[in-house]
VEXMI-864379 format. One record per atom (N, C-alpha, C): residue number from 0; residue in one letter; x, y, z. Coordinates in Angstrom, 1 decimal. Example, Ala and Ser with C-alpha at 12.3 -4.5 7.8 and 13.67 -1.06 7.14 Angstrom:
2
  num  residuo      c1      c2      c3
    0        a    13.2    -5.7     7.8
    0        a    12.3    -4.5     7.8
    0        a    13.2    -3.3     7.8
    1        s    12.8    -2.2     7.1
    1        s    13.7    -1.1     7.1
    1        s    12.9     0.0     7.9
! end
This chain:
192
  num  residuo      c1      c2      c3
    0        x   -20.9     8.8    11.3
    0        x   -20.1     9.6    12.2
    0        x   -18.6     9.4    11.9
    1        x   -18.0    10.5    12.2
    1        x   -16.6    10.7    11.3
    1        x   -15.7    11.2    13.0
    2        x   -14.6    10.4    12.9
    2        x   -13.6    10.7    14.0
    2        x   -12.6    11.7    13.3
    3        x   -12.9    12.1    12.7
    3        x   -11.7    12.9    11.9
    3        x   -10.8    13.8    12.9
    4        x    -9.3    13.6    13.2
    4        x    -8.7    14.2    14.1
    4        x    -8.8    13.9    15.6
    5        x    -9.9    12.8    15.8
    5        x   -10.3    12.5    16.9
    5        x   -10.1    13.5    17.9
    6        x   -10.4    15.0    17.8
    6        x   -10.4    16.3    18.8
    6        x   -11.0    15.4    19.8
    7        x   -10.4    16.2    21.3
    7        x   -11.2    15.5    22.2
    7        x   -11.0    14.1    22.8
    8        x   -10.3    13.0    21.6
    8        x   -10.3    11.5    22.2
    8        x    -8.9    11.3    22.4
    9        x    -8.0    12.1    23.1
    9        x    -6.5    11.4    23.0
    9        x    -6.2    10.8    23.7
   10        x    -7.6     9.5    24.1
   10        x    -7.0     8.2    24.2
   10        x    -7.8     6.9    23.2
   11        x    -8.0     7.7    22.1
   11        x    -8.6     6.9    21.9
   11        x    -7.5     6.0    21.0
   12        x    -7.3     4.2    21.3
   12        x    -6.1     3.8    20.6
   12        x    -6.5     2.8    20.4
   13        x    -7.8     1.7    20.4
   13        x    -8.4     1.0    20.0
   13        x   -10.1     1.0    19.2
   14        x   -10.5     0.7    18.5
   14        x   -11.6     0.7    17.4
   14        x   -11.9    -0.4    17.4
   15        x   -13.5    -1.3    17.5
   15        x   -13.9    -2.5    17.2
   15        x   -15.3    -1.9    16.7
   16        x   -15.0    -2.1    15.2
   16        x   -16.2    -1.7    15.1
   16        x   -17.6    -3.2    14.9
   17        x   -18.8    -2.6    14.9
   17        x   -19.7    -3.7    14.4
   17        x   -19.4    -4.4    13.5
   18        x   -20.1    -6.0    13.1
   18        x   -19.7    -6.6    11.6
   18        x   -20.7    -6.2    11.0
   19        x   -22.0    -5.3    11.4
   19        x   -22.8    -4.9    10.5
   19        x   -21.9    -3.2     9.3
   20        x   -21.2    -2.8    10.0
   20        x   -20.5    -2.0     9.4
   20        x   -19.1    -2.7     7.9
   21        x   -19.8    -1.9     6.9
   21        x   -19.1    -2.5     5.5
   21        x   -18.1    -1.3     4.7
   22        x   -18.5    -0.2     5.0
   22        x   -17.6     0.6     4.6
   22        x   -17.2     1.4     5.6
   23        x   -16.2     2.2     5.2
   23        x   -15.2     3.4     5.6
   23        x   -15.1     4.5     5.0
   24        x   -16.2     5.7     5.2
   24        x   -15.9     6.5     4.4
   24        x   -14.9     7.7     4.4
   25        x   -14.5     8.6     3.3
   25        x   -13.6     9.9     3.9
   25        x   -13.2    10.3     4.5
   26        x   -12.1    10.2     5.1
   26        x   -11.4    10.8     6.1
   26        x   -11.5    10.3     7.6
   27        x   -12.6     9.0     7.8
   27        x   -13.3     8.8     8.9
   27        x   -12.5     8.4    10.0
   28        x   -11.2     8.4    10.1
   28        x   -10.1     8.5    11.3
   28        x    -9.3     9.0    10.8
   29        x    -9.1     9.8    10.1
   29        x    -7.8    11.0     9.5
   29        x    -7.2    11.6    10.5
   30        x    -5.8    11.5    10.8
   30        x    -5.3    12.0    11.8
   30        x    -5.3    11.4    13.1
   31        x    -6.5    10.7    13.4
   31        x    -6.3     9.8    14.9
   31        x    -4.7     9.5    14.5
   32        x    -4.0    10.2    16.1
   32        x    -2.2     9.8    16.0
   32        x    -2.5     9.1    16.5
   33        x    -3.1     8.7    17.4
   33        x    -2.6     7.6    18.9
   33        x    -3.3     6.2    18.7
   34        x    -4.4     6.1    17.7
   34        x    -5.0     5.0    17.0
   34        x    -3.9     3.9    17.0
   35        x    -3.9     2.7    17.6
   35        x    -3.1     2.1    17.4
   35        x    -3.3     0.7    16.6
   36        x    -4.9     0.4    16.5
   36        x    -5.3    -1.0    15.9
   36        x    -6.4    -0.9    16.1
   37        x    -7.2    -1.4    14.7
   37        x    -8.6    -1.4    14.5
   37        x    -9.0    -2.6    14.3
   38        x   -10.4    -2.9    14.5
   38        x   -11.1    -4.6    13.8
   38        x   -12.3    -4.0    12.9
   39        x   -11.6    -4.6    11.7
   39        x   -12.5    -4.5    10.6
   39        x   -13.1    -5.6     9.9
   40        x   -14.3    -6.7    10.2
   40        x   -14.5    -7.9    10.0
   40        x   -15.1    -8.1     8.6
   41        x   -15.9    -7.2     8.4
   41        x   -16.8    -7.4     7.1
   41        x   -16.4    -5.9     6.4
   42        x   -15.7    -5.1     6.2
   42        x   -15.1    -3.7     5.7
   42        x   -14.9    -4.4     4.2
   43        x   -15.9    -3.8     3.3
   43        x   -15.7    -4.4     1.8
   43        x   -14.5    -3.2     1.3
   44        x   -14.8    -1.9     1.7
   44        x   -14.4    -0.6     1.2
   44        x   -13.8     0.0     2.0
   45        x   -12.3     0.8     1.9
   45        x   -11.6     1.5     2.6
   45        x   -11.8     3.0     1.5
   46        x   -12.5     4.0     2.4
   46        x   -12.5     5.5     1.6
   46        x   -11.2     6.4     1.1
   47        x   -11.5     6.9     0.9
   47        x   -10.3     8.5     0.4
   47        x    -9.8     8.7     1.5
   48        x    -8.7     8.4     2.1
   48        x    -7.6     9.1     2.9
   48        x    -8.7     8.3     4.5
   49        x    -9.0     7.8     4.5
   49        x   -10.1     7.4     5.6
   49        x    -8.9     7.5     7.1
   50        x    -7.5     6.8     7.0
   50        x    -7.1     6.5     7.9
   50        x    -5.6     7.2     7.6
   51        x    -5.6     8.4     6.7
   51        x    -4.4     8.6     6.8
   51        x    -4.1     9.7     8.3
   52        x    -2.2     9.8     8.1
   52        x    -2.2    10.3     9.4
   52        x    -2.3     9.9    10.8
   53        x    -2.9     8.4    10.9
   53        x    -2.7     7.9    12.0
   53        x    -1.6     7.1    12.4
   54        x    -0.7     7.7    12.6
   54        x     1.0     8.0    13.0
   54        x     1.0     6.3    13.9
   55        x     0.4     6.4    14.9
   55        x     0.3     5.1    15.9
   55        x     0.0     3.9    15.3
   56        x    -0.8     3.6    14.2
   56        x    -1.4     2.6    13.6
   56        x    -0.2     1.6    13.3
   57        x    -0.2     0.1    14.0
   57        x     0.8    -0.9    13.9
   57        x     0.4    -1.8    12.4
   58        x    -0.6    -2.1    12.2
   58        x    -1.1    -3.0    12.0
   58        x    -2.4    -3.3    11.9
   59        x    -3.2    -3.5    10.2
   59        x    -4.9    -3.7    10.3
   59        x    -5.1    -5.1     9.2
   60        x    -6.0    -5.7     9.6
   60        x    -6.1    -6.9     8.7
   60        x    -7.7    -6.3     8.2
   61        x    -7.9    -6.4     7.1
   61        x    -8.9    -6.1     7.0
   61        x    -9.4    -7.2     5.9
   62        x   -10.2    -8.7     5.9
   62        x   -10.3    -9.9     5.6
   62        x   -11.0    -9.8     4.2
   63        x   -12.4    -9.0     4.1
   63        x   -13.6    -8.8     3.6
   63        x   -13.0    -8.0     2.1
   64        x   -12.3    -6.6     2.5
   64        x   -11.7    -5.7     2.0
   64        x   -11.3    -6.1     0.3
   65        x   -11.9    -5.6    -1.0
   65        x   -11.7    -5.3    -2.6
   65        x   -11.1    -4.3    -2.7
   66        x   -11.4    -3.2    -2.4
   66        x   -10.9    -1.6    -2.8
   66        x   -10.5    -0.9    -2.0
   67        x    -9.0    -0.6    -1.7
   67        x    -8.2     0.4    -0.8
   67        x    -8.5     1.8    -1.8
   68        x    -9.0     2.7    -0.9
   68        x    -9.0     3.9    -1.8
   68        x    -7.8     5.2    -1.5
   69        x    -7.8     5.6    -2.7
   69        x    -7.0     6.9    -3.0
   69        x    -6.6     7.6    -1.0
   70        x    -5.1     7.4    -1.0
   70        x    -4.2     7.7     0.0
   70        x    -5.3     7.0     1.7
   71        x    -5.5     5.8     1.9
   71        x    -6.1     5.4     2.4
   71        x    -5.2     5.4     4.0
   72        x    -4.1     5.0     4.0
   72        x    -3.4     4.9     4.9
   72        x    -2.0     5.6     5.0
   73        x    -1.9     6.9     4.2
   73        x    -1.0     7.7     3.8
   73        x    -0.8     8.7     4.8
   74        x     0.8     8.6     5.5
   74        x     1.3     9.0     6.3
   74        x     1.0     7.7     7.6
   75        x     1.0     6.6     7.4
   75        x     0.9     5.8     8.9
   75        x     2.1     5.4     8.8
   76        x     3.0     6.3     9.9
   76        x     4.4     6.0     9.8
   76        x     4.9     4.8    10.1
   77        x     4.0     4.3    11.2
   77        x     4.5     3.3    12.1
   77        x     3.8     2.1    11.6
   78        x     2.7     1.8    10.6
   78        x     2.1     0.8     9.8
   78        x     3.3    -0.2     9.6
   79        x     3.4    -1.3     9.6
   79        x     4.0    -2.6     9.8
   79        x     3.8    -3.5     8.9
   80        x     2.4    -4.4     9.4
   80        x     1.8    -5.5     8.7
   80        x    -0.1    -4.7     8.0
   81        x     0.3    -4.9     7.3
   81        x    -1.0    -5.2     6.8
   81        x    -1.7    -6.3     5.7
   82        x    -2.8    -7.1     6.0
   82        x    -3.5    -8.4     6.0
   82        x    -4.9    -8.0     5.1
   83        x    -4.4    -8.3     3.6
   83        x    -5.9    -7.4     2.9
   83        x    -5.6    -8.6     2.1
   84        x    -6.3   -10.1     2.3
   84        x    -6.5   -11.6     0.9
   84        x    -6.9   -11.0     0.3
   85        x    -8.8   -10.2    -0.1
   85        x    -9.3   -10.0    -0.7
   85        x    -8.8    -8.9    -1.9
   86        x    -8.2    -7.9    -1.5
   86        x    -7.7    -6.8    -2.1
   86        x    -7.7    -7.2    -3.8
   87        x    -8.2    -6.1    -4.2
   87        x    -7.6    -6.7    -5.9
   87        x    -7.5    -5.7    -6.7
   88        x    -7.7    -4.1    -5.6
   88        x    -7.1    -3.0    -6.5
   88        x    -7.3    -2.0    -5.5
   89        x    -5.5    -1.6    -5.7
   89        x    -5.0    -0.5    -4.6
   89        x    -5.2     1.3    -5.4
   90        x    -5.8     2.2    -4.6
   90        x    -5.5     3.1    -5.3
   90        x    -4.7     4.3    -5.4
   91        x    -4.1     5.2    -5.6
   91        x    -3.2     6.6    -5.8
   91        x    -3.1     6.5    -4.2
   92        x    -1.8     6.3    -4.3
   92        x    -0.8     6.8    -2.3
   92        x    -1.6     6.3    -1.2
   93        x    -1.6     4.8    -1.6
   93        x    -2.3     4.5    -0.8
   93        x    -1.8     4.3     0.7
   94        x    -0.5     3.7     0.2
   94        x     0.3     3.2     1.3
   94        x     1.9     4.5     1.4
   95        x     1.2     5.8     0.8
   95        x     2.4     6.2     0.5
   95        x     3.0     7.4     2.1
   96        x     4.4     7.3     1.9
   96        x     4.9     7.4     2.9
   96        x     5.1     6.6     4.3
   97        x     4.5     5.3     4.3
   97        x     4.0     4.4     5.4
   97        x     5.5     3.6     5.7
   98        x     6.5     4.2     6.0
   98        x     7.9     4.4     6.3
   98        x     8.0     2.9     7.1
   99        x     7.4     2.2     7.8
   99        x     8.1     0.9     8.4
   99        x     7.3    -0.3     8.1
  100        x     6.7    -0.1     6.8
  100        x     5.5    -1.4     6.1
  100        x     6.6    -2.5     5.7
  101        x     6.3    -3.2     6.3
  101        x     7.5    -4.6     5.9
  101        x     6.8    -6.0     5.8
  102        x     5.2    -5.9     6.2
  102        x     4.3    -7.1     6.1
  102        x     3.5    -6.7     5.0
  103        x     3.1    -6.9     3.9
  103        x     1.8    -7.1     3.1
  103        x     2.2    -7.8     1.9
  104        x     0.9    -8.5     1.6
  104        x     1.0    -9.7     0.4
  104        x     0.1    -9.4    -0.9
  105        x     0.4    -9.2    -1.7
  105        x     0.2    -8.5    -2.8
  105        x    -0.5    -9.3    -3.8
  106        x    -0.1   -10.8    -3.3
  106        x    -0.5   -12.2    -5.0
  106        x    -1.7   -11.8    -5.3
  107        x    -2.8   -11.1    -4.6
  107        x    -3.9   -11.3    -5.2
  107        x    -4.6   -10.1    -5.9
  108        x    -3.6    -9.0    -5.6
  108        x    -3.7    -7.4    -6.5
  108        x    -3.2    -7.6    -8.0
  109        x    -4.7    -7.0    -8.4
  109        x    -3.9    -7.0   -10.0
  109        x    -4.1    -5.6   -10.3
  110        x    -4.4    -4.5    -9.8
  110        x    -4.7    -3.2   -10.4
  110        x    -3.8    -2.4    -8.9
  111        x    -2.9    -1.7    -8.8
  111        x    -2.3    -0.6    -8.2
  111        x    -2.0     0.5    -9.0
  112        x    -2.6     1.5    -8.7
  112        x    -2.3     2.7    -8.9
  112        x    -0.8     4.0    -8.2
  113        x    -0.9     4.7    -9.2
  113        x     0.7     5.7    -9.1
  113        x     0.6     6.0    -7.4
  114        x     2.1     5.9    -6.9
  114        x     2.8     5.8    -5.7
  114        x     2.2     5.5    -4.9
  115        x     1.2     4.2    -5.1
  115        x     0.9     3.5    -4.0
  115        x     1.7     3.1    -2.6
  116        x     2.9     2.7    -3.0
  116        x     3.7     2.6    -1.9
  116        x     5.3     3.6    -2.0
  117        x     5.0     4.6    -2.4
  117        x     6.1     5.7    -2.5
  117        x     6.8     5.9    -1.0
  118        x     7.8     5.7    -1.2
  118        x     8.8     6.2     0.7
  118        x     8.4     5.0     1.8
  119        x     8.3     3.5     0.8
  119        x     8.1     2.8     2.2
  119        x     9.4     2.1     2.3
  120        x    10.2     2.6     2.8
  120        x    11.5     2.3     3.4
  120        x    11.8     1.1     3.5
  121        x    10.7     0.3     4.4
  121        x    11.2    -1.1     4.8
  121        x    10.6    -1.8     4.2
  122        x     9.9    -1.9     3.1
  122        x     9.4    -3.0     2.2
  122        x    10.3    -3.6     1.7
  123        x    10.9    -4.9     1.6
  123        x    12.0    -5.6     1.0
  123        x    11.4    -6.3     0.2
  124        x    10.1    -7.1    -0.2
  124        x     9.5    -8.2    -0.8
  124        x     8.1    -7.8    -1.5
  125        x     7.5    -8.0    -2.7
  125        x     6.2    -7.6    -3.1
  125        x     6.2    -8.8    -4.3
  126        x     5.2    -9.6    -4.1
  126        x     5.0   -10.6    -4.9
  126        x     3.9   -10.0    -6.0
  127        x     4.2    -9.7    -6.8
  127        x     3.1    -9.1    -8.1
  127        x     2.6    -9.7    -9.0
  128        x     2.3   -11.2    -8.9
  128        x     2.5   -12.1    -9.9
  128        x     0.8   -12.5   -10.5
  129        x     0.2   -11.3    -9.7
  129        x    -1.9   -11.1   -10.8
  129        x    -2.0   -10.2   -11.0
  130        x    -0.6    -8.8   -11.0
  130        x    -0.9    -7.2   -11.1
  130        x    -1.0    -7.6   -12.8
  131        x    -1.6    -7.0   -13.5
  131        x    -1.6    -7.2   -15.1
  131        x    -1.9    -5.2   -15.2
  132        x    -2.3    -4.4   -13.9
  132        x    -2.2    -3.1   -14.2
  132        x    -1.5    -2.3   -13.6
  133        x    -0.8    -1.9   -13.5
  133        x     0.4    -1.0   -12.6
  133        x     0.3     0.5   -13.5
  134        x     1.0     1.6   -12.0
  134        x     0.9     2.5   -12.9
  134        x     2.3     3.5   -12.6
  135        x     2.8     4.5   -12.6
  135        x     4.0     4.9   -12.5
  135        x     4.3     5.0   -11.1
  136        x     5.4     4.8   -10.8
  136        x     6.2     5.3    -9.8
  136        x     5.4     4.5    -8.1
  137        x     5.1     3.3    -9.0
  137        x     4.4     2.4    -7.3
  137        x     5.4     2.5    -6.5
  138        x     6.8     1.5    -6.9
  138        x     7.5     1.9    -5.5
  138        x     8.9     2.1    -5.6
  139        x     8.6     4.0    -5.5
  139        x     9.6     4.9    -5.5
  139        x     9.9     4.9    -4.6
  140        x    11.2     5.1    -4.3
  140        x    12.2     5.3    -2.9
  140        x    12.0     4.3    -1.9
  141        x    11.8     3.1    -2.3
  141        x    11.6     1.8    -1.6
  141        x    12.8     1.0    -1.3
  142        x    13.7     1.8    -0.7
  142        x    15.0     1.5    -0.7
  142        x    15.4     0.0    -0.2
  143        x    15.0    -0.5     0.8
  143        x    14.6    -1.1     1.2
  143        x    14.3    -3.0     0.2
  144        x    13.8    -2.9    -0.8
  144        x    13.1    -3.3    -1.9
  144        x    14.2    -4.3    -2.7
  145        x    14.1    -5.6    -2.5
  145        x    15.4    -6.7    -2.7
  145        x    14.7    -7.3    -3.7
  146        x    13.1    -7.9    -3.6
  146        x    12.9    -8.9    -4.0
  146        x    11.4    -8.7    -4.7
  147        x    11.5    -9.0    -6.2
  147        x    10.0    -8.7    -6.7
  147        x     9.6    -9.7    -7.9
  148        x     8.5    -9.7    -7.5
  148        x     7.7   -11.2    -8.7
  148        x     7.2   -10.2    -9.7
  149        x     7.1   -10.4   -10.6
  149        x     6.2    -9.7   -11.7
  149        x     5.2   -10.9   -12.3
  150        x     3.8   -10.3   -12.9
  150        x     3.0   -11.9   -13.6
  150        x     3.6   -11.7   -14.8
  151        x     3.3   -12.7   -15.4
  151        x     3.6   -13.5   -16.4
  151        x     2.8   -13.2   -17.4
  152        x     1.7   -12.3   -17.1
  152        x     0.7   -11.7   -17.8
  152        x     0.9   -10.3   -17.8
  153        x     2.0    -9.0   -17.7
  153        x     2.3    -8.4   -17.4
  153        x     2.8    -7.5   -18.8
  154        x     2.4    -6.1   -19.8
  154        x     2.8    -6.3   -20.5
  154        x     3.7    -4.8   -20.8
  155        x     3.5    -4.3   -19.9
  155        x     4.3    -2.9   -19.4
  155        x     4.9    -2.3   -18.3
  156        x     6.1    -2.6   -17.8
  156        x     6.3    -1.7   -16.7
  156        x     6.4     0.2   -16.6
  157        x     6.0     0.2   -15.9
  157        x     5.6     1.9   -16.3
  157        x     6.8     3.1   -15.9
  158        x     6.5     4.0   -16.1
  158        x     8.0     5.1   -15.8
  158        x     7.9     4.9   -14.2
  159        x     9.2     5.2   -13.7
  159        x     9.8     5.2   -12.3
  159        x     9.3     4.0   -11.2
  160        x     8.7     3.0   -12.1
  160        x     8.6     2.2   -11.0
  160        x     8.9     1.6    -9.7
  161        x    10.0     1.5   -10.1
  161        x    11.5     1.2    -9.1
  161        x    12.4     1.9    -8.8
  162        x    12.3     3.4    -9.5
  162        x    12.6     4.4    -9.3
  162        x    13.5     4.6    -7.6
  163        x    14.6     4.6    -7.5
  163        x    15.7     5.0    -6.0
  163        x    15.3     3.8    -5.2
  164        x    15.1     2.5    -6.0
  164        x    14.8     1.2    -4.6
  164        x    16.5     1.1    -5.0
  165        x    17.2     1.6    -4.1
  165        x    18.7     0.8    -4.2
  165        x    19.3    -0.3    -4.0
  166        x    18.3    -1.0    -3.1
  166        x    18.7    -2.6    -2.9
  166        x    18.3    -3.2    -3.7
  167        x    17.7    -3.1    -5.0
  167        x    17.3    -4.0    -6.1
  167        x    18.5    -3.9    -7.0
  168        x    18.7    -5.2    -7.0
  168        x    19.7    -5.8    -7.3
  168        x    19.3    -6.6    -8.6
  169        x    18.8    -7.4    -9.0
  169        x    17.9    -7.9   -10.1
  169        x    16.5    -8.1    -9.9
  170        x    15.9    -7.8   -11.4
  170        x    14.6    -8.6   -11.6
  170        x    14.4    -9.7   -12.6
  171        x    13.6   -10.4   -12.9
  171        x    13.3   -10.9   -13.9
  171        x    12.2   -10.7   -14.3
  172        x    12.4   -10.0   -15.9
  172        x    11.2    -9.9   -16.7
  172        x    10.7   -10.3   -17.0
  173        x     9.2   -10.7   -17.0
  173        x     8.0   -11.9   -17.7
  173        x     8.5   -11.6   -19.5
  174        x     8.6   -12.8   -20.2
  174        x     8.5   -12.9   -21.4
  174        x     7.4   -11.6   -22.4
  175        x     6.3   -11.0   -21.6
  175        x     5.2   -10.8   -22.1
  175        x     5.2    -9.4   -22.5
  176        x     6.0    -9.1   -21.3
  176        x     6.6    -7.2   -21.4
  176        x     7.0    -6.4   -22.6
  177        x     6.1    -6.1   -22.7
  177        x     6.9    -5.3   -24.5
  177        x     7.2    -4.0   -24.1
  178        x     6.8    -3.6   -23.0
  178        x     7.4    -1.7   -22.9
  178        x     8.1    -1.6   -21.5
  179        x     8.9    -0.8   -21.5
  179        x     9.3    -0.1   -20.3
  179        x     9.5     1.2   -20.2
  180        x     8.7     1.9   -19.6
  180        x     8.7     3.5   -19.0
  180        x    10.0     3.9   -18.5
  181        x    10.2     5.4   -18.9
  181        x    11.5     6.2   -18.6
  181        x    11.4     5.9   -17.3
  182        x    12.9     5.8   -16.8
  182        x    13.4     6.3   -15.5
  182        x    12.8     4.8   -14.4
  183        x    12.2     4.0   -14.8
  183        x    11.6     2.9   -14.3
  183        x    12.9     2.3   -13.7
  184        x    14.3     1.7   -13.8
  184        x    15.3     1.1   -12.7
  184        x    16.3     2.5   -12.6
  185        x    16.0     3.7   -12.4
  185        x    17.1     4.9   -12.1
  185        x    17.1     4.6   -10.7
  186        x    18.4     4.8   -10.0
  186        x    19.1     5.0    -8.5
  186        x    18.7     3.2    -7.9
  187        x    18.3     2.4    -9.2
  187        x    18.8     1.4    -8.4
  187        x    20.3     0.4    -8.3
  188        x    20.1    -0.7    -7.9
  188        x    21.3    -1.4    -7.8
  188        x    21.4    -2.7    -9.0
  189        x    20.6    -2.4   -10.1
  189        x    20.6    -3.5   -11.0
  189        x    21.9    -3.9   -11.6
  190        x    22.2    -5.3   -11.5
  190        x    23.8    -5.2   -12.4
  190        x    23.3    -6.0   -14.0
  191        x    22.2    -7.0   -13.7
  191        x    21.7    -7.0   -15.0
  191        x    20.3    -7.6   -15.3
! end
């Protein structure tokens, strides 16, 4: 059963779902605006765009959770913290446009895909230190965006990565890096 748009429920602003429930598929709260916090205990799988659009959404931990899928939480303006240990590969926009994300912990992501976090304003910190796959333009317009780990296993940074984070001010490159993609530190604040 799919909430998509939640026609009909505009009050709906809490979700608990079962722990027999493991995945999330397509679209399956797309657009719920007034959604404000879900319990996802055993959620191995977040679908395609499952929860984008939900404007209200503060905040989801999802414990269980390996695979955020393609624009999963894309457009949650008001998204904050989000709590995914398990995670260990984000995919295309996932988190993109999610304008006041300033909580999530990344050490254990080693695969993000292109503009996963494109336009998230208030991200200041992203520890990347098991990513060994990244792909262009993760976090463009991350103005916001002061402070970043790279792993040590790391052997490419890709075009526009960092692309318009203006508050990056330095990074430090892992030894291991042999390439860097066009346009990857343009509009930022690197002095060196």
């Amino acid at each position: 059963t799919s909430f998509v748009g939640c026609n009909g429920l505009t009050k709906l602003t809490t979700v608990v779902l079962p722990s027999t429930v493991t995945s999330i598929g397509e679209y399956a709260f797309s657009g719920c605006m007034r959604l404000e916090s879900i319990t996802l205990p055993n959620v191995t799988e977040v679908g395609y765009g499952a929860f984008s659009g939900c404007s209200s959404l503060k905040s989801i931990e999802l414990p269980m959770a390996t695979t955020l899928g393609h624009y999963a939480f894309q457009n949650c303006e008001n998204l904050q913290s989000v709590k995914i240990p398990a995670v260990t590969e984000i995919q295309e926009g996932c988190f993109y446009r999610c304008y006041a994300l300033n909580d999530i912990n990344l050490s254990n992501v080693q695969i993000i895909k292109r503009e996963a976090f494109y336009d998230c304003f208030a991200l200041t910190k992203v520890d990347l230190s098991s990513a060994t796959e990244l792909s262009s333009g993760i976090f463009e317009y991350c103005h916001k965006l002061s402070d970043v780990t790279l792993s040590d296993e790391l052997s490419s940074i890709p075009s526009s990565m960092f692309y318009g984070c203006d508050s990056l001010t330095s990074i430090t490159l892992p030894s291991s890096v042999l390439s860097i993609g066009g346009s990857t530190f343009t509009g930022t604040s690197l002095k060196s």
